[in-house]
N, C-alpha and C positions, 0 to 999 in steps of 0.2 A: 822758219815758221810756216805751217800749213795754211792757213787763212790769210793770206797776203788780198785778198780783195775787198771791196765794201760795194754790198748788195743793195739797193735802195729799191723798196717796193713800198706799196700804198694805189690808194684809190687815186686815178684818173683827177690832175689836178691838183694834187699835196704837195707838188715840186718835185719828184723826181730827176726831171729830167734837167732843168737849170737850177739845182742845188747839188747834182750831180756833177755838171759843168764845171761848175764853182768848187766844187770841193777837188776834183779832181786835178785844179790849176791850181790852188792852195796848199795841196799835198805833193804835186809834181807827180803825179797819176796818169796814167791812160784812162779816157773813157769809153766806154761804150754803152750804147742805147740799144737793147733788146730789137725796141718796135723798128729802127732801122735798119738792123741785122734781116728782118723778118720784110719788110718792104723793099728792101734790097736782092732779098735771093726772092723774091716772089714776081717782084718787077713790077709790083701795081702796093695803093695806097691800101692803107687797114680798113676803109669802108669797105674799098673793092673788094679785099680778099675775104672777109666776114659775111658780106652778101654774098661771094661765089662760093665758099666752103662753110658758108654757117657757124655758130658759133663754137658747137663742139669742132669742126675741124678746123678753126683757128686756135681753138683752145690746143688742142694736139699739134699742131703746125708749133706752136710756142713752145709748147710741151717737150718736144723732141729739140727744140733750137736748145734751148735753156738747157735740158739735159746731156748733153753733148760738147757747149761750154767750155773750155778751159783757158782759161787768165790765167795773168800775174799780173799784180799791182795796179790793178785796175778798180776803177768806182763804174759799175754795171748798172746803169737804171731801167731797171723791168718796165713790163707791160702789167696793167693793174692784173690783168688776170694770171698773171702764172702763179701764182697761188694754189691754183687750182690744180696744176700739174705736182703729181708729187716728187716723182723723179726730178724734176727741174728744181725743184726746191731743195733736194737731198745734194744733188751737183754743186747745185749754187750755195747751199749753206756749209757745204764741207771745204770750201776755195775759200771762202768768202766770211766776214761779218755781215748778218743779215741787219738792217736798220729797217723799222716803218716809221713812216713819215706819215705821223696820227694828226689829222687836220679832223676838225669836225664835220659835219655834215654841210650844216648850211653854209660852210666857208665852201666848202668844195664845190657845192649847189653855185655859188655864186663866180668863184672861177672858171669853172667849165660852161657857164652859158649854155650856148647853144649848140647841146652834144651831138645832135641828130649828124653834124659833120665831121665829128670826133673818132670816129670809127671805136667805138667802145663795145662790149663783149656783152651788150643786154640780150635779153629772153624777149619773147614777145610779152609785150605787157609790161614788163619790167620798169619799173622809175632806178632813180638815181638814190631815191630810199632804201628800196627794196637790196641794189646791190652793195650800198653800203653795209646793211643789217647781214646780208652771205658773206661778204667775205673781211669786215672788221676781226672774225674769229679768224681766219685762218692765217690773218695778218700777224695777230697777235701769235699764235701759234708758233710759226716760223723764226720771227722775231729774236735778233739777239738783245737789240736795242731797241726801244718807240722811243721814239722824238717827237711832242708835241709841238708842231713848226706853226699852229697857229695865231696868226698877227704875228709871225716874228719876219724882219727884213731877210733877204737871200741869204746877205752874206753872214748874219747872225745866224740864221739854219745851217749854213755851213760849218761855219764855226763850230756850232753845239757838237755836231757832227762829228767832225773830226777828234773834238776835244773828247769825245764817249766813245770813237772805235778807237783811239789811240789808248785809251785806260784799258780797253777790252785785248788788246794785242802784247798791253802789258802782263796784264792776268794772263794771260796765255801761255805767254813764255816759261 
């Protein structure tokens, strides 16, 4: 089977990254985490590197990480923005089942606090609205699966998770 990965993207805060974890031990998966692949070879945190290369050249710094890629059986949780890349999305959805992990706004608004330390991919000016209303499309877009994981416990978002790439890998075959 070609898709032997599960891609989990979504806004900043929808659980990626510990419903990732989760599923990843659930399925007997490898994980990996984009934003550490990327804080790893960079040597500094996502505030830093966003402040030192701005946001298009973090966007590209992702861009290229994401696009170059290659797993096996792995649960990969993005950075909200790679979305944006398309190359990275083309790599990643062709290894991979893509999932979004569709939280609503004000759940998200409310998990992320205070993003100012979050190292998140804003424009000047930008709220936490604004980049929900950009890149909900392109979430959707990419998307093999949306999981609405709002109010749901971790280990139930996992669950639903695995229980929708597992019927997605069936169809496949």
């Amino acid at each position: 089977m070609k898709k032997q990965n599960i891609v989990l993207i979504g806004m900043p805060g929808c659980g990626k990254s510990t419903t990732g974890v989760l599923l990843a031990t659930i399925m007997g998966l490898d994980y990996v985490d984009t934003d550490f692949l990327i804080i790893k070879e960079e040597g500094k945190k996502l505030i830093e590197i966003i402040a030192e290369k701005g946001n298009d050249g973090f966007n590209k710094l992702e861009e290229n990480l994401c696009a170059t890629l290659h797993l096996k059986k792995s649960v990969i949780a993005t950075g909200g923005s790679v979305v944006y890349g398309p190359r990275a999305m083309e790599n990643l959805g062709g290894e991979g089942i893509v999932v979004f992990l569709d939280v609503p706004l004000n759940e998200i608004e409310k998990r992320i606090g205070d993003y100012s330390q979050r190292g998140i991919s804003l424009k000047e000016g930008q709220t936490i609205e604004d980049l929900f209303s950009e890149r909900r499309p392109l979430y959707m877009k990419y998307a093999d699966i949306v999981v609405d994981t709002s109010g749901m416990d971790l280990s139930v978002s996992a669950d639903t998770v695995k229980e929708l790439v597992e019927e997605e890998w069936e169809r496949l075959k």
